[in-house]
Each structure stands twice: as structure tokens, then as C-alpha cells.
C-alpha positions in Angstrom: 0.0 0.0 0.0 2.9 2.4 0.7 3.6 2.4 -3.3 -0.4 3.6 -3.8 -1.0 7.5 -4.0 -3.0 9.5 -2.1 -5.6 9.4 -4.7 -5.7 5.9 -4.8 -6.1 4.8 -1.0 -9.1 7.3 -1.0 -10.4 4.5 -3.8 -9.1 1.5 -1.5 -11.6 2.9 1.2 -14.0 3.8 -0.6 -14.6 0.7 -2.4 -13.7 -0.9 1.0 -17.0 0.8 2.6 -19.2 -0.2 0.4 -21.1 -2.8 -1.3 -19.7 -3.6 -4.8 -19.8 0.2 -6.2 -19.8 0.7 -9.3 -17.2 2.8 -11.7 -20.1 6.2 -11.2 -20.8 5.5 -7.1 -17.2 5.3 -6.4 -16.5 8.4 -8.7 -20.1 10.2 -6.7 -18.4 9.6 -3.5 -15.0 10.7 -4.2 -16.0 14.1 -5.9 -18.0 14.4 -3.1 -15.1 13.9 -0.5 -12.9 16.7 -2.9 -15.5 18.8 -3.9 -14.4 19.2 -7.4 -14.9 17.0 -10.6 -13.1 13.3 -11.2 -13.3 12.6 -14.8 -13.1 9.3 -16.0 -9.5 9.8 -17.3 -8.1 9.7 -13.9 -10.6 7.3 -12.0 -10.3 4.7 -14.3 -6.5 4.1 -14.3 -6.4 4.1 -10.5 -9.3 1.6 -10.3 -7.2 -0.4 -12.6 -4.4 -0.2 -10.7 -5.8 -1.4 -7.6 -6.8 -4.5 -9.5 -3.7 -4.8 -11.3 -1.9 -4.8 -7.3 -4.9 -7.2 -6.4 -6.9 -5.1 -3.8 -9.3 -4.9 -5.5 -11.4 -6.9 -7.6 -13.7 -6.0 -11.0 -16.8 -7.7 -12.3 -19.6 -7.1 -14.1 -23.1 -5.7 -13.2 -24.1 -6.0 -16.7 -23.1 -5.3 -20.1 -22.0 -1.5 -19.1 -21.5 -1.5 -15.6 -18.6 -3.0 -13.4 -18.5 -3.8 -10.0 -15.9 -3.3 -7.4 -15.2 -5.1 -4.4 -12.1 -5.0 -1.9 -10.3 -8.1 -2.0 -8.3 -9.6 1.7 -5.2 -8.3 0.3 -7.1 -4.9 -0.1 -8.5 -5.4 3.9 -5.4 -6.3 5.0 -3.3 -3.5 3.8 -5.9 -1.2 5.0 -5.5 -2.5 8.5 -1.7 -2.5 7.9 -1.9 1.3 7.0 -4.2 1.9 10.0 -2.0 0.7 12.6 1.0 2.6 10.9 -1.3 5.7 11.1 -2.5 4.9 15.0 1.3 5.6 15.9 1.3 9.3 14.2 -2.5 10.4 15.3 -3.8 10.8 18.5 -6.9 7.8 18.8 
């Protein structure tokens, strides 16, 4: 997880929180974390590049659609990156 940008941990725990989102709720939630615009040129990538590491995983919904879901390597390095965090911030 340490290689993963800032960008794409905020994906990790997003997808992590929910319920197999889709490509547009993960992109809903994220512009709504920044308050600015994601276009699909940068979400896309990242998404693929959490699968390509293997913490997350893609399927389909249909057709059009894919799903995401957060994989045990994707739980496990959150936890990981938790505890690293517990040590810097207060609890």
C-alpha cells in the first residue's frame, strides 16, 4: 500500500465501505469527498491499478456496468496502514 497514491487509498476505502460500487458511485463519493470534478480519465487508471496490485477486484453488473469489491489483500493492507497511522495520530 505504501507504493499507492493519495488518490488511490481514497479509492481502497471507498470501495472498502461499500457494497460492490460501481465505476459512477465510487466516482459520486469521491467528488464528493474533494469537492471538485473526477473525470473518467483519472478514475479509471487508479481503479485499474488497484486491480492490477490485487486489492481490488472488477466484475460485471451487466453489459456497461462494473462492479468493485475489496479483495483480503485490499483489507489487510488497510488494517496495515491503519496501525502505521495509529502511531502518528492521537486515537
Amino acid at each position: 500500500m505504501e507504493d499507492l497514491t493519495g488518490f488511490q487509498r481514497d479509492l481502497l476505502y471507498v470501495i472498502a465501505g461499500a457494497d460492490q460500487p460501481s465505476g459512477q458511485d465510487i466516482k459520486d463519493e469521491v467528488e464528493s469527498y474533494y469537492s471538485s470534478d473526477i473525470n473518467h480519465g483519472r478514475l479509471y487508471p487508479n481503479l485499474d491499478t488497484l486491480v492490477n496490485k490485487g486489492f481490488v477486484e472488477k466484475g460485471e453488473l451487466d453489459r456497461r456496468t462494473n462492479y468493485y469489491a475489496i479483495t483480503d489483500e485490499g483489507n489487510t493492507a488497510i488494517q496495515e496502514r491503519r496501525e502505521w497511522e495509529s502511531q502518528y495520530v492521537d486515537p
